[in-house]
KOLVO-917942 format. One record per residue: residue number from 1; x, y, z of N, C-alpha, C in turn. Coordinates in steps of 0.001 Angstrom, whole numbers, plus 500000, padded with zeros to 6 digits. Example, Ala and Ser with C-alpha at 12.3 -4.5 7.8 and 13.67 -1.06 7.14 Angstrom:
<pts>
pos = 1&nX = 513190&nY = 494310&nZ = 507800&caX = 512300&caY = 495500&caZ = 507800&cX = 513200&cY = 496700&cZ = 507800 .
pos = 2&nX = 512850&nY = 497750&nZ = 507080&caX = 513670&caY = 498940&caZ = 507140&cX = 512900&cY = 500030&cZ = 507870 .
</pts>
This chain:
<pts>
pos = 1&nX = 500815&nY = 498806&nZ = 500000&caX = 500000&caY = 500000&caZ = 500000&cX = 500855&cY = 501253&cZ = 500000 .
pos = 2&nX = 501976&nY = 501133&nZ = 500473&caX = 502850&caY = 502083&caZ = 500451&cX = 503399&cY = 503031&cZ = 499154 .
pos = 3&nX = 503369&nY = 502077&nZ = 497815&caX = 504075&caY = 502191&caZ = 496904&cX = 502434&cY = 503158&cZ = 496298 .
pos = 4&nX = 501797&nY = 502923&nZ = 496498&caX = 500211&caY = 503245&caZ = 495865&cX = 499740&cY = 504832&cZ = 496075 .
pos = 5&nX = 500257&nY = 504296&nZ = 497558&caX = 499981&caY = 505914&caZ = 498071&cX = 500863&cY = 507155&cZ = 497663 .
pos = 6&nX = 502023&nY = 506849&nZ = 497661&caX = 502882&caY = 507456&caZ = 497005&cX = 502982&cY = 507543&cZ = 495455 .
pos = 7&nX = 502255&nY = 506624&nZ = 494870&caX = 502004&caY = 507095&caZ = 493308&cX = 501049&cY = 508391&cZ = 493040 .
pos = 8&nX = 499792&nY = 507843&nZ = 494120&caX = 498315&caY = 508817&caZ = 493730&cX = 498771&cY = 510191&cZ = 494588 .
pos = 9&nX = 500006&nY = 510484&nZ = 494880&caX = 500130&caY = 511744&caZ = 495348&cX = 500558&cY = 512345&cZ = 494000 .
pos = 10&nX = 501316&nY = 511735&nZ = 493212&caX = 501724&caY = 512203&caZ = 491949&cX = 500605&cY = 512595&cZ = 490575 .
pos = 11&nX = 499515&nY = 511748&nZ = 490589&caX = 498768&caY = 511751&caZ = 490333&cX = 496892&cY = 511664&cZ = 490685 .
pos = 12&nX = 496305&nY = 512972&nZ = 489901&caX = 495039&caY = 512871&caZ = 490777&cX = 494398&cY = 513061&cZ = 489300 .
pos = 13&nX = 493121&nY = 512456&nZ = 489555&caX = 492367&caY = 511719&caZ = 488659&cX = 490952&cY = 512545&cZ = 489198 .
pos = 14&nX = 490321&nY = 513408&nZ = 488846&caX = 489002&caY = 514044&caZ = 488581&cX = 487732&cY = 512765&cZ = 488102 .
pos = 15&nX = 486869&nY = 512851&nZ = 488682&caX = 485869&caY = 511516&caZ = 488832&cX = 484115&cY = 512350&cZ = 487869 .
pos = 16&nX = 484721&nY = 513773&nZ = 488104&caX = 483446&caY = 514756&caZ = 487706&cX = 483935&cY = 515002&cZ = 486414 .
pos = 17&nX = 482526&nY = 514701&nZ = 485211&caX = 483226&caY = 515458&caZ = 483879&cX = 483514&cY = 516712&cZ = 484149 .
pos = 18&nX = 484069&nY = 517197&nZ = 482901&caX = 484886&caY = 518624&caZ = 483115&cX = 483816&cY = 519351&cZ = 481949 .
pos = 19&nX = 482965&nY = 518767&nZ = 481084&caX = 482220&caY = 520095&caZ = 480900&cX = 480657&cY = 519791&cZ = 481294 .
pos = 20&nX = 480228&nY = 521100&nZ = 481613&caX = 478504&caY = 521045&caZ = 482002&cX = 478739&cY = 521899&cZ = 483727 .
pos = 21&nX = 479838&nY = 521635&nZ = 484328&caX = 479973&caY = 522335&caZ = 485560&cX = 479464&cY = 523741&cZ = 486038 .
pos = 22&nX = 479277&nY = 524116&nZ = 484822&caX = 479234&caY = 525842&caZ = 485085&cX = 477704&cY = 526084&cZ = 485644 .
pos = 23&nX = 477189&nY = 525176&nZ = 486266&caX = 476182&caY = 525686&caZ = 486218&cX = 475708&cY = 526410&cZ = 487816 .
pos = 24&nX = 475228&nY = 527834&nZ = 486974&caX = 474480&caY = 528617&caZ = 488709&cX = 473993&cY = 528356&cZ = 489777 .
pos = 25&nX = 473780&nY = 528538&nZ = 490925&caX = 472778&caY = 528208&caZ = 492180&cX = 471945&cY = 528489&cZ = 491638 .
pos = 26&nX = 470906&nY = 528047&nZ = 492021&caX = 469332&caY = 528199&caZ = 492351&cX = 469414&cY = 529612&cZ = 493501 .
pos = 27&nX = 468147&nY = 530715&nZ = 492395&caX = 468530&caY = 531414&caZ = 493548&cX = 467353&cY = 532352&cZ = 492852 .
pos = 28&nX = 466356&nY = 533594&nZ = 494073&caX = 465513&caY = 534316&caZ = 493216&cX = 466216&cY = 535935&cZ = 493298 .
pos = 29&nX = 465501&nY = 536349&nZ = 492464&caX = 465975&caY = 537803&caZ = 492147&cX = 465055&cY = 538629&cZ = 492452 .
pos = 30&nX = 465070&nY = 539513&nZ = 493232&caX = 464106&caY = 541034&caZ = 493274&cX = 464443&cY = 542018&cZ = 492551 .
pos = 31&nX = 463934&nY = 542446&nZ = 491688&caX = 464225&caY = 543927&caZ = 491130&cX = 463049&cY = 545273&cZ = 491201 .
pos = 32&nX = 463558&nY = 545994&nZ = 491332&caX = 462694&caY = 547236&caZ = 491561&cX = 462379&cY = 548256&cZ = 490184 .
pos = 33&nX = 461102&nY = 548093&nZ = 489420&caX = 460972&caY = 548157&caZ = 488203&cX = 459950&cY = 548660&cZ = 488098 .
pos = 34&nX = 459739&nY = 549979&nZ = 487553&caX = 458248&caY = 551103&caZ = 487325&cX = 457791&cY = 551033&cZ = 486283 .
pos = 35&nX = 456604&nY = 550082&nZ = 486609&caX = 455798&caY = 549857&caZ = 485440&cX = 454202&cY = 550422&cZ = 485157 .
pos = 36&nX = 453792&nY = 551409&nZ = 484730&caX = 452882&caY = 551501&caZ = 484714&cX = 451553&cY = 551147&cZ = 483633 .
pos = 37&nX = 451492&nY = 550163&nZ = 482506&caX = 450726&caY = 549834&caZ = 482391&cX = 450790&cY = 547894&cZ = 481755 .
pos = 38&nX = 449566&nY = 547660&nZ = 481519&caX = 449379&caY = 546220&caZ = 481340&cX = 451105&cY = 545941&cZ = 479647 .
pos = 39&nX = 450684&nY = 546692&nZ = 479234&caX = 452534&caY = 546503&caZ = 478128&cX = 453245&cY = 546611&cZ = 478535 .
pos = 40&nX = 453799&nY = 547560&nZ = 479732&caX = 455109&caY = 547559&caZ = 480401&cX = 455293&cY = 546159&cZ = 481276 .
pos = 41&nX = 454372&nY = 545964&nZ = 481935&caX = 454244&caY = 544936&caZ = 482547&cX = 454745&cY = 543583&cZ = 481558 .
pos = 42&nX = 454319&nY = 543423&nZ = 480280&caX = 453985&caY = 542627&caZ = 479569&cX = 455364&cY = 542480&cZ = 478905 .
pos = 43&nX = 456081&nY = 543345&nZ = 478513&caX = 457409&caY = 543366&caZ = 477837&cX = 458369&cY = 542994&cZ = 478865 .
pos = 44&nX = 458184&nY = 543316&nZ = 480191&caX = 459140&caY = 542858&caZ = 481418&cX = 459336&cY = 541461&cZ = 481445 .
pos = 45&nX = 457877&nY = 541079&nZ = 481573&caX = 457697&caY = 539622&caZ = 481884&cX = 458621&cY = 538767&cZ = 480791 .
pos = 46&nX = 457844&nY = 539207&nZ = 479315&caX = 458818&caY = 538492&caZ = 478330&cX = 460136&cY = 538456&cZ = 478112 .
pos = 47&nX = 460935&nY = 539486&nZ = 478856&caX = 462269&caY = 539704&caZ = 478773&cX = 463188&cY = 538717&cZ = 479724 .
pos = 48&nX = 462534&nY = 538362&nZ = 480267&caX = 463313&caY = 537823&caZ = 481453&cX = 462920&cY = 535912&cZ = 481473 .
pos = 49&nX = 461076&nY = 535965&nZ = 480845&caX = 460589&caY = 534765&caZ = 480852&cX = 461555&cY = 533483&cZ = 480108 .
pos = 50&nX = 461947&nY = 533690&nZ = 478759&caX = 462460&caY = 533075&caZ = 478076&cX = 464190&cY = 532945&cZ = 478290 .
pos = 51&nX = 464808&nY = 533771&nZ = 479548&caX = 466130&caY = 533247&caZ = 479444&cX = 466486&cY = 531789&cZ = 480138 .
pos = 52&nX = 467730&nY = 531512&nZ = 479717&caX = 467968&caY = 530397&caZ = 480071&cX = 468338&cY = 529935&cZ = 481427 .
pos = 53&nX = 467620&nY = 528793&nZ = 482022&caX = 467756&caY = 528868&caZ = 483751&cX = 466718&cY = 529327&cZ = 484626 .
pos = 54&nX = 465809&nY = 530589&nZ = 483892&caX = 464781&caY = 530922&caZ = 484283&cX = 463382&cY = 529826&cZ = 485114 .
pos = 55&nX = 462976&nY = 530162&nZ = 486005&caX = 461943&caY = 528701&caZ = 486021&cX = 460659&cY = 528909&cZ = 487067 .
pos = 56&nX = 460890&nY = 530753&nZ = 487473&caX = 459496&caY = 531477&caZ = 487119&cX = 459663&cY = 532948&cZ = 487687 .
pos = 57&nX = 458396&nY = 533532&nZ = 487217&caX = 458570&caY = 534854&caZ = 487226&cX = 457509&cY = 535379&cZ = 487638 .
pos = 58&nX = 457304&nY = 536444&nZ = 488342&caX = 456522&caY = 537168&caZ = 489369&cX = 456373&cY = 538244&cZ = 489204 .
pos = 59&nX = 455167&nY = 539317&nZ = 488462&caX = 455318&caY = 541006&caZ = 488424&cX = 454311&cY = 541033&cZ = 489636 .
pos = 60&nX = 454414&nY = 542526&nZ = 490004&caX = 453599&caY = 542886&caZ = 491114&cX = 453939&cY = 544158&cZ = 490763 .
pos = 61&nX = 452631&nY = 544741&nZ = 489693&caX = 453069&caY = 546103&caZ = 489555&cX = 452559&cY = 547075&cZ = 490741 .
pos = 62&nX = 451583&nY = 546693&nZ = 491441&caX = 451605&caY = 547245&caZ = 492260&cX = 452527&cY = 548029&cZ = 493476 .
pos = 63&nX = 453638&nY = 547294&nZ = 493329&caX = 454678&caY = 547478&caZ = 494018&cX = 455604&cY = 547669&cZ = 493185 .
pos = 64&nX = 455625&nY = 547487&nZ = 491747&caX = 456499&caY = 547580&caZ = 491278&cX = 458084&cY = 546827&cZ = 491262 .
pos = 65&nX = 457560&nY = 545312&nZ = 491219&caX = 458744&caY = 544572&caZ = 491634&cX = 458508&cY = 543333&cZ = 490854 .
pos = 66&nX = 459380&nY = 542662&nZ = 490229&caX = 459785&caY = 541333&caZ = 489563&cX = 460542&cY = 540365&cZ = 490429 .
pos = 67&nX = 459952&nY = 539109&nZ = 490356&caX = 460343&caY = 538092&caZ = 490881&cX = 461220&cY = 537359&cZ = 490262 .
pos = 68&nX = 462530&nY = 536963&nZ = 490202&caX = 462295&caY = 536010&caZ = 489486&cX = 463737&cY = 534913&cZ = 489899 .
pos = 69&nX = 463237&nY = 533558&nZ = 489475&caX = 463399&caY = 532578&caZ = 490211&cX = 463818&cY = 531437&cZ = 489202 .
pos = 70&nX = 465251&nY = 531224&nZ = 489279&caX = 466258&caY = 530027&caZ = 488729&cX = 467504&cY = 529967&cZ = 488814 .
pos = 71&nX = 467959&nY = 529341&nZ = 487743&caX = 469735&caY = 528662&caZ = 487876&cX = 469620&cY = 529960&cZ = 487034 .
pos = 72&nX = 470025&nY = 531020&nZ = 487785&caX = 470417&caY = 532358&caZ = 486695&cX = 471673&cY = 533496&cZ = 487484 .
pos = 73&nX = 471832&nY = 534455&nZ = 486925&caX = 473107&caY = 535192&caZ = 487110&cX = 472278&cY = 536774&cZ = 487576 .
pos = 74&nX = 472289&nY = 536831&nZ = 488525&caX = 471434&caY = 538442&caZ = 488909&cX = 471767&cY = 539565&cZ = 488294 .
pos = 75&nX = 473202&nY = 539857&nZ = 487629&caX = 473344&caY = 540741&caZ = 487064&cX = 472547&cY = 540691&cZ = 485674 .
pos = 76&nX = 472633&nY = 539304&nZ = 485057&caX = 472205&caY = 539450&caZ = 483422&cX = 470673&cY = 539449&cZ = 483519 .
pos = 77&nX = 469751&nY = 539043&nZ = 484728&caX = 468446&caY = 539327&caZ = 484840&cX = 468601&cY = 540842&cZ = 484813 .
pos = 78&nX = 468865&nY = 541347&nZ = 485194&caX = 468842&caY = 543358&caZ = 485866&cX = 468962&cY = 543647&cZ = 484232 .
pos = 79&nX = 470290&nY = 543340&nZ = 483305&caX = 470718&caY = 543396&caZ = 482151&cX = 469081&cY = 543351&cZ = 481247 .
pos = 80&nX = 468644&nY = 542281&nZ = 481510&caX = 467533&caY = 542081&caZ = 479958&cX = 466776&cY = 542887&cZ = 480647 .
pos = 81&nX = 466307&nY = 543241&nZ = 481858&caX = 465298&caY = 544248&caZ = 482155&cX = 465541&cY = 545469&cZ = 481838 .
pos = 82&nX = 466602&nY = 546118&nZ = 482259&caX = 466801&caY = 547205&caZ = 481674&cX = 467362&cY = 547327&cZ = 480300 .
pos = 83&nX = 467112&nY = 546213&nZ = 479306&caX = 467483&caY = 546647&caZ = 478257&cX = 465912&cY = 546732&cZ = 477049 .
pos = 84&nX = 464811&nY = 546874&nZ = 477913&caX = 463552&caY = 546912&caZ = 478003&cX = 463279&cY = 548818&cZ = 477244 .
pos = 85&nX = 464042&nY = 548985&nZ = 478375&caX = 463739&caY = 550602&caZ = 478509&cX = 463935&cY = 551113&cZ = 479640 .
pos = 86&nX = 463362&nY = 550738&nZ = 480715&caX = 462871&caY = 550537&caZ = 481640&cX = 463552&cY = 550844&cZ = 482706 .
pos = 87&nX = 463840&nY = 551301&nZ = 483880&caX = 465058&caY = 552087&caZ = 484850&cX = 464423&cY = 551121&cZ = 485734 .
pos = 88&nX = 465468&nY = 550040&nZ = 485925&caX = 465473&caY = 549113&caZ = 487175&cX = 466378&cY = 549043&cZ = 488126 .
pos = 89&nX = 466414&nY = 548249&nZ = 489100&caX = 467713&caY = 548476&caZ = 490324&cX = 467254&cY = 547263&cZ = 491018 .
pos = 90&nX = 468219&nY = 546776&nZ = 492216&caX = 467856&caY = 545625&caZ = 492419&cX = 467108&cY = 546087&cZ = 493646 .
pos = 91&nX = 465742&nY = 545160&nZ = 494262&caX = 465007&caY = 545467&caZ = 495381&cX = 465956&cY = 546019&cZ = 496833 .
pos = 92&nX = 465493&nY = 547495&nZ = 496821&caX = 466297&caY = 547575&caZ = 497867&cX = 465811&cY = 547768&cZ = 499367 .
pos = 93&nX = 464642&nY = 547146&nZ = 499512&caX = 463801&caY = 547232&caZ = 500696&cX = 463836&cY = 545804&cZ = 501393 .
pos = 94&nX = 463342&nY = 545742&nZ = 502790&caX = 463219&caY = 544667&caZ = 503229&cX = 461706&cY = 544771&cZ = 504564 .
pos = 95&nX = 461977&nY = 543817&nZ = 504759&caX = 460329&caY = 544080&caZ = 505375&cX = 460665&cY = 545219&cZ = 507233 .
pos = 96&nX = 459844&nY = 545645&nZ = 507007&caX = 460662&caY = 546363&caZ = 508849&cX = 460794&cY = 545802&cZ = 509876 .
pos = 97&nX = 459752&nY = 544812&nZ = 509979&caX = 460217&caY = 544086&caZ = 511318&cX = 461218&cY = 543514&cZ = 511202 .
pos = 98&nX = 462484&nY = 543635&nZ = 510245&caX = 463791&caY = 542540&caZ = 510280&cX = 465029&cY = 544023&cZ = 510359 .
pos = 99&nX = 464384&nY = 545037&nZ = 510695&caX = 465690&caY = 546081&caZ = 511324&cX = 464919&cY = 546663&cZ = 512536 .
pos = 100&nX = 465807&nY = 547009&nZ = 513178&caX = 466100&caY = 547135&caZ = 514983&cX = 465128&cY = 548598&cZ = 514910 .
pos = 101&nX = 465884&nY = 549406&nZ = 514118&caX = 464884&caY = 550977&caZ = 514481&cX = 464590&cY = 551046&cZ = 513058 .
pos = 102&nX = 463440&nY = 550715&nZ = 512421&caX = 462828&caY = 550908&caZ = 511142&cX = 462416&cY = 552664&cZ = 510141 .
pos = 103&nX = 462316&nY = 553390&nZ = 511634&caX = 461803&caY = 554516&caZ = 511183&cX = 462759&cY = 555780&cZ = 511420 .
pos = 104&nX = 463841&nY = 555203&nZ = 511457&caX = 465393&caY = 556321&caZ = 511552&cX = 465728&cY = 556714&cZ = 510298 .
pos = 105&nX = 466187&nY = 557754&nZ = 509829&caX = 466104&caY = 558629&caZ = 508878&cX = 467223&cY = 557791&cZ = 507158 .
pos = 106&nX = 467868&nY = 556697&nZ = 507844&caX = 468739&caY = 556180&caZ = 506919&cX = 467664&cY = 554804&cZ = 506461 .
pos = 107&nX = 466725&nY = 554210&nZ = 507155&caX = 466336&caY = 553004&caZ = 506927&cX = 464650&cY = 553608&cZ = 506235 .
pos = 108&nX = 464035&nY = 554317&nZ = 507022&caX = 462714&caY = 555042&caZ = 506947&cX = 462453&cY = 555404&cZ = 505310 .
pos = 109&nX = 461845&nY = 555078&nZ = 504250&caX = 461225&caY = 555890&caZ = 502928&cX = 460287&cY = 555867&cZ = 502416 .
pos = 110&nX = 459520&nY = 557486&nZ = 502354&caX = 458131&caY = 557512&caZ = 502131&cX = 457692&cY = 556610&cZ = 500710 .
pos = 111&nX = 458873&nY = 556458&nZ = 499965&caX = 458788&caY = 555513&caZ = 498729&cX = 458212&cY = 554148&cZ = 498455 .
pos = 112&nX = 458762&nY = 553794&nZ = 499722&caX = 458580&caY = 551915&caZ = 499754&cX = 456877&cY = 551588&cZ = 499983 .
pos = 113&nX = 457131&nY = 550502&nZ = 499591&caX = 455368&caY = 549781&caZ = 499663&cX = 455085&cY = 549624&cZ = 501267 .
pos = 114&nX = 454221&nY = 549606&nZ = 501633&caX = 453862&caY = 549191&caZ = 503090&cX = 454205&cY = 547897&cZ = 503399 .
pos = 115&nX = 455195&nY = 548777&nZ = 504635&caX = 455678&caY = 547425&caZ = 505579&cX = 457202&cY = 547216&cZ = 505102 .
pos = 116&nX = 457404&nY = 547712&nZ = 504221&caX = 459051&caY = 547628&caZ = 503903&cX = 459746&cY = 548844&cZ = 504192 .
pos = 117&nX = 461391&nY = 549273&nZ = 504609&caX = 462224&caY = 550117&caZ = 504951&cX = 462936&cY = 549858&cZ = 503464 .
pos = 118&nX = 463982&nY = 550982&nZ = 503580&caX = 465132&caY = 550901&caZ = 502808&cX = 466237&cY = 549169&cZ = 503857 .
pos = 119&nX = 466842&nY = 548938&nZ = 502887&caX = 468269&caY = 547582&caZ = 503109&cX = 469053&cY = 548507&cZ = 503498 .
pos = 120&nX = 468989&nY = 549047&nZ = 504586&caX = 470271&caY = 549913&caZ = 505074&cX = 471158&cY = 549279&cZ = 506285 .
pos = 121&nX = 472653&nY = 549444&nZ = 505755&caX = 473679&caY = 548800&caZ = 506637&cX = 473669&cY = 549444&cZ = 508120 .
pos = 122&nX = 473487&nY = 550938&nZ = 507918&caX = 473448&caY = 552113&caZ = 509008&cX = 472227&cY = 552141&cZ = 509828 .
pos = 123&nX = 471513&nY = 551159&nZ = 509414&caX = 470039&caY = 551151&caZ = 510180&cX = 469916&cY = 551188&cZ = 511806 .
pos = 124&nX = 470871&nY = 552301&nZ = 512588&caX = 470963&caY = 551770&caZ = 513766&cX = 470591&cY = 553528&cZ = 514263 .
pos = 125&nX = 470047&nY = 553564&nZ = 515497&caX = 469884&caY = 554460&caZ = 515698&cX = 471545&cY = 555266&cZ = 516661 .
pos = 126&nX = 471418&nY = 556744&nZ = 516154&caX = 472426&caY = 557365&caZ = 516723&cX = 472705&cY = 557146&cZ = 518258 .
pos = 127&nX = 473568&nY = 557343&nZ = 518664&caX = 473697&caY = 557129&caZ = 520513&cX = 473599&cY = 558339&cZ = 521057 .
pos = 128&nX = 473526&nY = 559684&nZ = 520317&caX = 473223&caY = 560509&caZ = 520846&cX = 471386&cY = 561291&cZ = 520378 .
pos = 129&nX = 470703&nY = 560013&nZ = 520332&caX = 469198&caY = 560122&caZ = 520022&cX = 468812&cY = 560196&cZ = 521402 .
pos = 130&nX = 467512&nY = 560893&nZ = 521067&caX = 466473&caY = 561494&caZ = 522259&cX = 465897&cY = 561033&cZ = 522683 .
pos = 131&nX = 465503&nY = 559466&nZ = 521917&caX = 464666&caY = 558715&caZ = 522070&cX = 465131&cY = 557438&cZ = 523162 .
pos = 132&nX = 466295&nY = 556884&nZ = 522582&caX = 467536&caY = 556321&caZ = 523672&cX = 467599&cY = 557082&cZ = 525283 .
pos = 133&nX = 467929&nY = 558484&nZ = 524912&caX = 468358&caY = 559032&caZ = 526486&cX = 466789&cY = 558865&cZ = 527430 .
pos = 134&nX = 465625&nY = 559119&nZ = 526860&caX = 464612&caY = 559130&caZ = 527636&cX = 464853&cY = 557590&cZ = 527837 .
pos = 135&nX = 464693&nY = 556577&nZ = 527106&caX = 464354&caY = 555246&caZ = 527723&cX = 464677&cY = 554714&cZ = 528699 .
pos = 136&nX = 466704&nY = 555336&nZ = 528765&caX = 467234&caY = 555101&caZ = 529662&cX = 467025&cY = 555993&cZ = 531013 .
pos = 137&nX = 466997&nY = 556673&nZ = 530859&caX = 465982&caY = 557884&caZ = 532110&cX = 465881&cY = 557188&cZ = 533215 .
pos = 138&nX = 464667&nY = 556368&nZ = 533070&caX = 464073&caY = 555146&caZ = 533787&cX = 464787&cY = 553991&cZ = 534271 .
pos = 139&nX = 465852&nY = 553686&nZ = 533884&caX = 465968&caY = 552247&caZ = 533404&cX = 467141&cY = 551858&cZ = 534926 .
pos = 140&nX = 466409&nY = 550632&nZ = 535359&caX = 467168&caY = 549826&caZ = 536587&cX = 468576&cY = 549660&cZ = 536356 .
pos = 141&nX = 469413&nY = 549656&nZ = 535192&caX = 470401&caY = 549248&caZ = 535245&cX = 470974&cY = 550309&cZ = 534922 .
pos = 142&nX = 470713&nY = 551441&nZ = 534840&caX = 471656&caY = 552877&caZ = 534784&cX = 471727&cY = 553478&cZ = 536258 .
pos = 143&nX = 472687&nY = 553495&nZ = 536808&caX = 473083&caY = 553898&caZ = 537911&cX = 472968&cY = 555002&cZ = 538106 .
pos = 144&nX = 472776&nY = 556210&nZ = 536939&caX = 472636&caY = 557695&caZ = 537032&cX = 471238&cY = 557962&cZ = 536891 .
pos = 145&nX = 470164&nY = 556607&nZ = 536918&caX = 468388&caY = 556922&caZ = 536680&cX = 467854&cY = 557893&cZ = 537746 .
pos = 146&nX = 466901&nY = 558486&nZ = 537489&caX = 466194&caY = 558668&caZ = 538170&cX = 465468&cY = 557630&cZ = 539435 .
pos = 147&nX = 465024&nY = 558389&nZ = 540232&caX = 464432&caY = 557064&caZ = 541062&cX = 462945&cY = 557914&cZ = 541666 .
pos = 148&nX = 462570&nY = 558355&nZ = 540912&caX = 461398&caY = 559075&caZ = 541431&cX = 460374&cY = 557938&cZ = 541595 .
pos = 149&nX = 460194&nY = 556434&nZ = 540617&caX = 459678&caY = 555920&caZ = 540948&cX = 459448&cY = 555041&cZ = 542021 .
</pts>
């Protein structure tokens, strides 16, 4: 066994063909896309329906957002949409209950659909907020509280 082991260090032998590999995760895409009527809608859908990997697709013009869902590349989805006409970007909202202070001036936009914030990294409230110093005012574990209660 000795002599064996010391061969297959010299040599390594790949068990996976070598073409067909390339292929994408599974993965969906949000894009943020202003569509206002049943053709805009309609040219979106087709742009994106027929690429390859694709394996489904979601408008919600109401919100103004495309779903879409396969073995695909997020940039070249964004690509056929905006090569529509069409001024897209990728969804940049998330729902609010999944950030800490939702309605702070970096996360907060009168833009978004109800119930979503901006995807903001900064979503934290300042330490010198007004809202912080009152809470702590009160609070048992600040040694400088008040104790009126």
């Amino acid at each position: 066994m000795g002599v064996l082991d010391k061969l297959s260090d010299y040599f390594s032998v790949s068990l996976s063909p070598t073409r067909g590999t390339n292929r994408k995760p599974m993965q969906t895409v949000e894009i943020k896309v202003k569509m206002d009527c049943d053709g805009c809608e309609r040219r979106v859908r087709n742009s994106v329906a027929y690429m390859k990997g694709v394996k489904q697709v979601e408008v919600n013009r109401k919100q103004s957002k495309v779903t879409v869902s396969g073995y695909i590349d997020r940039n070249m989805v964004l690509k056929k949409i905006q090569n529509t006409g069409k001024r897209a970007e990728f969804w940049p909202y998330i729902p609010y209950n999944l950030v800490a202070y939702p309605y702070i001036s970096q996360a907060y936009d009168k833009k978004a659909p109800s119930g979503y914030v901006k995807n903001s990294m900064q979503a934290l409230s300042s330490p010198n907020a007004m809202d912080e110093k009152l809470t702590n005012l009160f609070n048992d574990e600040n040694p400088n509280a008040c104790s009126i209660m």
